[in-house]
C-alpha positions as CSV (number, residue, x, y, z in Angstrom):
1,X,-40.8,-7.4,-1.2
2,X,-38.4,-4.7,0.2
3,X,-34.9,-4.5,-2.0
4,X,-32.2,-4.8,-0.1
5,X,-29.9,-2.6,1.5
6,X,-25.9,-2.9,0.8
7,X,-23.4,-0.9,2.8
8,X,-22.0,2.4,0.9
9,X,-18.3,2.4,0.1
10,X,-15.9,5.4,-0.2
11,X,-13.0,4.8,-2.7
12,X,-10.2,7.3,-1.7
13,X,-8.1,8.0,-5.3
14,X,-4.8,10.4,-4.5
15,X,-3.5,11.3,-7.7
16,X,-1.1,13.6,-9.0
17,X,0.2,14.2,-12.9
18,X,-1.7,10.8,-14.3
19,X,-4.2,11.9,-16.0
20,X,-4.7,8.9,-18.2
21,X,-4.2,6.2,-16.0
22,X,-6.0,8.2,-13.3
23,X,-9.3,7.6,-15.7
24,X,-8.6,4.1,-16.0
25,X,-8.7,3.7,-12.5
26,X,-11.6,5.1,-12.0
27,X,-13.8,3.8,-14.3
28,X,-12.8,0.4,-13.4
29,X,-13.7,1.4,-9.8
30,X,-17.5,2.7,-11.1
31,X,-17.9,-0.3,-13.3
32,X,-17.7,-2.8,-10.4
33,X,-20.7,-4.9,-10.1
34,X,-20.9,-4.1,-6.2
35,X,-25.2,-3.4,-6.1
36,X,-24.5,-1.0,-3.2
37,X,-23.6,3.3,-3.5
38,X,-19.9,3.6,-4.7
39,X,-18.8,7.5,-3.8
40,X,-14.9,7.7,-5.7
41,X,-13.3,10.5,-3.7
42,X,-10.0,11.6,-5.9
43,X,-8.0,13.9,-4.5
44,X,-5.3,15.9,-6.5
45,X,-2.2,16.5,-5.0
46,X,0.1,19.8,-5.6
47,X,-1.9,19.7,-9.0
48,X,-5.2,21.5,-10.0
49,X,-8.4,19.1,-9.9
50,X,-9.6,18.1,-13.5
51,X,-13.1,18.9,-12.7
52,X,-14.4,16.8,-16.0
53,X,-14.1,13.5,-14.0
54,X,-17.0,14.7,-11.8
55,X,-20.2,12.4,-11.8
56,X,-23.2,11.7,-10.8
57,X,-25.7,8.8,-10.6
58,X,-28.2,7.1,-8.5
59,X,-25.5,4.0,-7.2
60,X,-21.6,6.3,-8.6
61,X,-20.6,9.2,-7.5
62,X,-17.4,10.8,-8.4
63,X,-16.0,13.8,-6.7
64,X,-12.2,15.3,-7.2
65,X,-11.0,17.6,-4.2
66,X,-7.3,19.2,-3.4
67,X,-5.0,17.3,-1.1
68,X,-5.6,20.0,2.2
69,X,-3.5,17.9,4.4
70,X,0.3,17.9,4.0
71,X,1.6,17.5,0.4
72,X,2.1,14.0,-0.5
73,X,0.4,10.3,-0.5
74,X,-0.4,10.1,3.4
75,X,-1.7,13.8,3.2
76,X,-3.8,12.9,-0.2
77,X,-5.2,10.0,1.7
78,X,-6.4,11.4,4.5
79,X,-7.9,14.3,3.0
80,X,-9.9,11.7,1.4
81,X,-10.9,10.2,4.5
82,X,-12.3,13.3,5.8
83,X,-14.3,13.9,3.2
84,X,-16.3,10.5,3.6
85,X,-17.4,10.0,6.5
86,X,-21.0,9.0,6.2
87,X,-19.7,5.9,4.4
88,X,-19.6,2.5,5.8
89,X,-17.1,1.0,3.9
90,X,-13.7,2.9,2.7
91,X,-11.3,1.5,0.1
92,X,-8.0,2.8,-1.3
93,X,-7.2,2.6,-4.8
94,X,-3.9,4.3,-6.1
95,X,-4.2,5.8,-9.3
96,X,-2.1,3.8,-11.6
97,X,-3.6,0.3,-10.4
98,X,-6.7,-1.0,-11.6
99,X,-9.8,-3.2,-9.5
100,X,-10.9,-6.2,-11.8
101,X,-14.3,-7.6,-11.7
102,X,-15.5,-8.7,-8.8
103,X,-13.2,-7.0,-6.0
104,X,-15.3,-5.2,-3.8
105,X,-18.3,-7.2,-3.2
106,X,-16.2,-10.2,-2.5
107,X,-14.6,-8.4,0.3
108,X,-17.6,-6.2,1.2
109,X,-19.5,-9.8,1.6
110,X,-16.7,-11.0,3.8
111,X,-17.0,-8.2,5.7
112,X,-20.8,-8.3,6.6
113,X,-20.5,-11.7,7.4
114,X,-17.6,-10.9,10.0
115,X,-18.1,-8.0,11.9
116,X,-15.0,-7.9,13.6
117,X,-12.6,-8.0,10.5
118,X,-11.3,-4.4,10.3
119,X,-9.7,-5.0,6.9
120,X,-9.7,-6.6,3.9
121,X,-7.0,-7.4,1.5
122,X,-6.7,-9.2,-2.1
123,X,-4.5,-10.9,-3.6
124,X,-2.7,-8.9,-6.8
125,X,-1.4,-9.1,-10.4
126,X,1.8,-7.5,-10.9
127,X,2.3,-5.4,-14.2
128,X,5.9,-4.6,-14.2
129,X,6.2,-3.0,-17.9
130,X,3.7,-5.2,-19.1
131,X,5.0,-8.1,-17.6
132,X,2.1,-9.7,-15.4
133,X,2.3,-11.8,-12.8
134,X,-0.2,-13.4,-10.8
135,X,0.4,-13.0,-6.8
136,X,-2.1,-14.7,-4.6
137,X,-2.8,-13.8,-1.0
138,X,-0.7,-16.1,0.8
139,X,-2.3,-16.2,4.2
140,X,-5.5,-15.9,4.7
141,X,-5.2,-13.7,7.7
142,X,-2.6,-10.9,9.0
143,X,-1.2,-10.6,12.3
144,X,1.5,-8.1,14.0
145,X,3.6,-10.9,13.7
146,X,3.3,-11.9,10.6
147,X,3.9,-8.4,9.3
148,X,6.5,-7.2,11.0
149,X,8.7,-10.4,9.5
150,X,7.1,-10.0,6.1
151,X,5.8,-7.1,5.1
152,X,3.5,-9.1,2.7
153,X,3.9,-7.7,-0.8
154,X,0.0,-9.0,-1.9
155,X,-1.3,-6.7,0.5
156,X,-1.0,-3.5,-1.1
157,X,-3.2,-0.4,-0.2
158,X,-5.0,-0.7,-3.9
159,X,-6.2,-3.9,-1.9
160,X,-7.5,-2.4,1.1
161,X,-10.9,-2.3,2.3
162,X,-11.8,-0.8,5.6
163,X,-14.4,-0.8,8.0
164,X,-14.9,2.8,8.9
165,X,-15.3,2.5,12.5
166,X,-12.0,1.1,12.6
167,X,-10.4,4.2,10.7
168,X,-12.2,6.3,13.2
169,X,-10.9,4.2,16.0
170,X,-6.9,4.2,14.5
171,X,-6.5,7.7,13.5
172,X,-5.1,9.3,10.6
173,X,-2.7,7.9,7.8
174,X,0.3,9.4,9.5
175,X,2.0,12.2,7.3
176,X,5.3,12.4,9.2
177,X,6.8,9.5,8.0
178,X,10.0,10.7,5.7
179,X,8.5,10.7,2.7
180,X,5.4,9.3,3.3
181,X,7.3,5.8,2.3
182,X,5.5,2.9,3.8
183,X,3.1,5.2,5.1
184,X,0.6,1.7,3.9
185,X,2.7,-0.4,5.8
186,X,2.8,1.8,9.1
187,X,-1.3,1.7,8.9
188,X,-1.4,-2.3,8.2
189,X,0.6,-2.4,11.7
190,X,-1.7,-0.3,13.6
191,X,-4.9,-2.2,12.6
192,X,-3.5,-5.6,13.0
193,X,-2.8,-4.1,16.6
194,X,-6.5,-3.0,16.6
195,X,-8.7,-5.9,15.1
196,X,-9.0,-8.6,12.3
197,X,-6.7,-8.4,8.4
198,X,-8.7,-11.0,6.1
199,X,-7.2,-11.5,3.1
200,X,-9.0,-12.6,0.0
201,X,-6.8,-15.0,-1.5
202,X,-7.5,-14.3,-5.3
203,X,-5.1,-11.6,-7.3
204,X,-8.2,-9.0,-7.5
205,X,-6.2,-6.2,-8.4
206,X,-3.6,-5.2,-11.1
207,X,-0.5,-3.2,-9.1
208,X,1.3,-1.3,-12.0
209,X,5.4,-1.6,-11.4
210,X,8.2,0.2,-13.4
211,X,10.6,2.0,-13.8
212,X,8.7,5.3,-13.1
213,X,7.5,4.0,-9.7
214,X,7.3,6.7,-7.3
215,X,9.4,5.3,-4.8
216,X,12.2,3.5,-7.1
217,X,15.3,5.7,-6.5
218,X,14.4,7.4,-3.3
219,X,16.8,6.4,-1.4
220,X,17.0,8.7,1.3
221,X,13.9,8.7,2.3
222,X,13.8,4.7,2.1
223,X,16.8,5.1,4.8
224,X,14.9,7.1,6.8
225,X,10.9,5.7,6.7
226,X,12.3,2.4,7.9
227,X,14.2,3.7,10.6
228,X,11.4,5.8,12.1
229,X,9.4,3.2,11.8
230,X,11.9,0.4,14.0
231,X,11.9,3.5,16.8
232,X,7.7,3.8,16.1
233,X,7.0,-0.2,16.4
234,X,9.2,-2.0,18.9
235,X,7.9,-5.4,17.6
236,X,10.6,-5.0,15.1
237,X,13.5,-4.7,18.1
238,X,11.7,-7.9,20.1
239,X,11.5,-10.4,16.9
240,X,15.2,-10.8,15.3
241,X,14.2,-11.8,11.7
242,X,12.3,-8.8,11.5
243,X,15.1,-6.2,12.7
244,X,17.0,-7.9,10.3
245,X,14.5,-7.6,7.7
246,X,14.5,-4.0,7.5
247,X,18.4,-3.3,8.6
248,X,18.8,-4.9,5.5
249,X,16.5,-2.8,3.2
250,X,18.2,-0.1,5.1
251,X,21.6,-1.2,4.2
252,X,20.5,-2.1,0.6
253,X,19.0,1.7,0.4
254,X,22.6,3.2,1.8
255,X,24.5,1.0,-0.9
256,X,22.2,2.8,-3.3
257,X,23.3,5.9,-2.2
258,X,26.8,5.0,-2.0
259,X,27.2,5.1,1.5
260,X,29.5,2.0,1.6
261,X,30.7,2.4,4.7
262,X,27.3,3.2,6.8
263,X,25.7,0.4,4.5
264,X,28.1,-2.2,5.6
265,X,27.3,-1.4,9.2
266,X,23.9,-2.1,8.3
267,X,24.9,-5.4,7.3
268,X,27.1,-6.6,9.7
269,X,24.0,-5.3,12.5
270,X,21.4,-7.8,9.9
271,X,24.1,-11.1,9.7
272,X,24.4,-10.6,13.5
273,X,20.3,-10.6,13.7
274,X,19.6,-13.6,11.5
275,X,22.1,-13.9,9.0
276,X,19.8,-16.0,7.2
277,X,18.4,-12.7,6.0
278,X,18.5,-12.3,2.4
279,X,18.6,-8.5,1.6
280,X,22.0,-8.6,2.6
281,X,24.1,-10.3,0.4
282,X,22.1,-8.1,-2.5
283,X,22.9,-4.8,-0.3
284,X,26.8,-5.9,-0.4
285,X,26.7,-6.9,-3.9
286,X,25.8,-3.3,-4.7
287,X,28.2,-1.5,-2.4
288,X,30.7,-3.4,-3.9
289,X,29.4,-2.4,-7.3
290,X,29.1,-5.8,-8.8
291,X,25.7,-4.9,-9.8
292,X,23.5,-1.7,-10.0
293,X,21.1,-0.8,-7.6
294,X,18.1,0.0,-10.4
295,X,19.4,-3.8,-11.8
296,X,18.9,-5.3,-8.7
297,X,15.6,-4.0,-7.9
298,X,14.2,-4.2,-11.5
299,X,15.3,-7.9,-11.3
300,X,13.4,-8.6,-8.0
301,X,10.4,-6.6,-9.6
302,X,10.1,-8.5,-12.6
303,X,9.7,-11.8,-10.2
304,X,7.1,-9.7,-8.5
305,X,9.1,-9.1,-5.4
306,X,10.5,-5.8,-4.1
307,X,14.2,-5.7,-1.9
């Protein structure tokens, strides 16, 4: 009898000064119990590659290049993309989050079954400083719609699975976002414009939150990823929850800064959008310094949320 054949997957692993957690990740990428070829592709950003994490076997491969792209996440990931292209599957892991048992092959036999499902999500466990929380998938598919009023915290890139046609078809992460913030979300958008977003409804991966998050106090870029990305995808403009949505991470970002004035702008352009919204009334509690911007957002984190 022949053996059968599965599909190879690519696992794309930016990294940059983790080394511990970075060999974490990995190993629970290699010890998945997916039958098919896993080829881990980490790429080390403005840091030298650690050439020890370099194997080889018949079904794992690991391989550790420099980011050549721009510096940064979406740069990191798309170097990583390039240099797997004779895989049929890709799959992005960051490297402080971790794949339990079971993750790939119940999304890779999702996939197979459904040929025209361009992605695949899970749901997650949130670690926030050892404080887990179990977040299921809460739909079962993503649309354009449904993302651009919720941005759908359970689908994080550590989740995502692709088909590779469909990243030939979309195009590159793209690296001029401000800061490469929500660089994940921008490419979530632009697939659910292309084809299918199945999500697995089990928590299948652990997202690591804290205090040291890369993102937590950038402020300015926050400000400015979200705007570009209202001007990039006019569904935002067209739906009036979801303008509001982000005006008011916007105008929570600006009361971070301290920008009072510009962030109440921002708020009074969300309450006249849906003032149901309820970013706001957080974003106005900080500009009026009744609580602390890094309070606010380490509150919402330990419930497994994000502003």
């Amino acid at each position: 009898m022949t053996e059968p054949t599965f599909p190879s997957v690519a696992v794309v692993v930016p990294t940059h000064d983790r080394p511990e957690m970075l060999r974490r990740a990995i190993q629970a990428i290699v010890e998945q119990d997916y039958p098919g070829p896993i080829d881990v592709v980490v790429v080390f950003d403005r840091t030298e590659p650690d050439r020890t994490l370099e194997s080889s076997t018949p079904r794992r491969t690991v391989r550790v290049m420099r980011n050549t792209r721009t510096p940064g996440l979406p740069g990191g990931r798309n170097t990583g993309i390039d240099a797997c292209r004779d895989a049929d599957y890709v799959a992005f892991c960051d490297d402080d989050d971790l794949w339990m048992p079971g993750k790939l092959t119940t999304q890779i036999d999702r996939m197979r079954d459904e040929p025209d499902v361009w992605l695949s999500t899970t749901g997650v466990v949130i670690d926030f400083d050892g404080e887990r929380s179990d977040r299921p998938s809460p739909a079962s598919e993503l649309t354009v719609a449904s993302l651009v009023r919720d941005r759908t915290t359970e689908a994080h890139p550590s989740t995502f699975v692709f088909r590779r046609s469909a990243l030939d078809t979309i195009g590159d992460v793209d690296e001029v976002i401000p800061g490469g913030y929500s660089e994940d979300y921008d490419y979530l958008l632009r697939i659910a414009k292309g084809g299918r977003i199945f999500c697995v409804t089990e928590p299948l991966v652990v997202i690591r939150w804290g205090r040291s998050s890369y993102f937590a106090t950038r402020w300015r870029s926050i400000v400015d990823a979200q705007r570009y990305l209202m001007a990039k995808h006019p569904e935002f403009e067209s739906d009036r929850r979801a303008e509001a949505r982000i005006r008011g991470q916007i105008a929570f970002a600006l009361a971070a800064l301290g920008e009072r004035r510009e962030a109440f702008v921002e708020i009074i352009r969300t309450v006249k959008r849906w003032p149901l919204e309820q970013r706001w009334p957080v974003a106005a509690a900080v500009a009026l310094k009744l609580v602390s911007a890094d309070r606010a957002l380490e509150l919402a984190h330990r419930f497994g949320r994000g502003i």
